[in-house]
C-alpha positions, 0 to 999 in steps of 0.5 A: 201198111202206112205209117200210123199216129194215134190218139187217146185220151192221154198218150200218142201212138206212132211210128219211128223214123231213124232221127228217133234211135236216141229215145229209142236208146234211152228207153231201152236202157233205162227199162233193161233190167225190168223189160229183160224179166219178160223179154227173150235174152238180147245180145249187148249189142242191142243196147247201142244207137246203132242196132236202135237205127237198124231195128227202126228201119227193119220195122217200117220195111215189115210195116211196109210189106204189111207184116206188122205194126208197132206204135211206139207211145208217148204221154201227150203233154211229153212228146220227147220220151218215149214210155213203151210200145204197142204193136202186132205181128204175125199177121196171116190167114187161118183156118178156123176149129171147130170151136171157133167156128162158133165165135163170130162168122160162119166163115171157115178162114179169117185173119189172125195177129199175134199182140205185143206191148211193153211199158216203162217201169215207172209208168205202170198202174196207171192205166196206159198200156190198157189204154194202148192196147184198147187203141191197137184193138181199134186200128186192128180190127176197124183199119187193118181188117184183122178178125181176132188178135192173140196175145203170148204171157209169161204164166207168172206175169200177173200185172199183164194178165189182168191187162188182157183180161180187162180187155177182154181177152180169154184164156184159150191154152198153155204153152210149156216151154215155150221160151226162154228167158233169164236162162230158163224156159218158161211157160205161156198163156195164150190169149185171144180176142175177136173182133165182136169183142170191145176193150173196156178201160 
């Protein structure tokens, strides 16, 4: 998978290179109390200049062995700063249900992605991770040949429902205890959209 730089309205979505580990630092520890409410425990040692070089350089190995895509999103009129990120993995083949057979062709197999996002704590209700995501449907489904993308929410996390939902996700099961987070197992929804749907902003 190459690497991607994206545009909308008002961000800039693109791939990390190293030289990029100190901003990716800075958010992360500006937004590690808010991100670690919805995000699985991380070690301290993830909080360092180093581990950010080691994560980059893992993803753009993943990116380039077609198993995911993370674009990391900056305002255009900051490109310093990075604000949050927008990315898909798990990326593989299935065999449809019987209920699926019916959402878009009649072929029995299709190519899945699960969908994932994170914003700065001081940047959310104002529309950017809907207009992230919007963008991420686009290059998935138009670029990447992916035929529906599904999306893991903590059941409480209100603000990110309403995210998927605008964009046209449905809700299709509940996962009990299904991760843990803070020190206790939280239950999921699973949402899923295919590619005949568009992402309304």
């Amino acid at each position: 998978m190459k690497r991607f730089l994206a545009e909308t309205d008002r961000l800039i979505l693109k791939t990390l290179d190293e030289k990029d580990a100190s901003s990716l630092f800075i958010y992360f520890s500006k937004n590690r109390s808010f991100l670690e409410k919805w995000e699985s425990d991380r070690a301290p040692l993830f909080y360092s200049s180093a581990y950010m070089k080691h994560w980059i350089r893992k993803d753009n190995q993943q990116m380039l062995d077609d198993e995911l895509l993370r674009l990391w999103i900056y305002e255009k009129h900051n490109f310093n700063d990075i604000i949050g990120s927008v990315g898909i993995w798990n990326i593989e083949t299935a065999i449809k249900s019987s209920t699926e057979l019916n959402e878009m062709s009649p072929n029995s197999s299709f190519k899945k992605a699960t969908l994932g996002y994170r914003l700065d704590k001081d940047l959310c209700n104002r529309g950017y991770i809907t207009e992230g995501i919007a963008k991420m449907i686009e290059i998935s489904f138009n670029d990447l040949g992916i035929d529906k993308l599904e999306a893991e929410v903590m059941t409480t996390n209100i603000s990110s429902i309403r995210v998927l939902e605008k964009c046209n996700f449905k809700r299709e099961q509940t996962i009990y205890n299904h991760m843990e987070i803070g020190g206790e197992l939280r239950d999921y929804f699973v949402y899923g959209i295919w590619s005949s749907y568009e992402c309304s902003r």
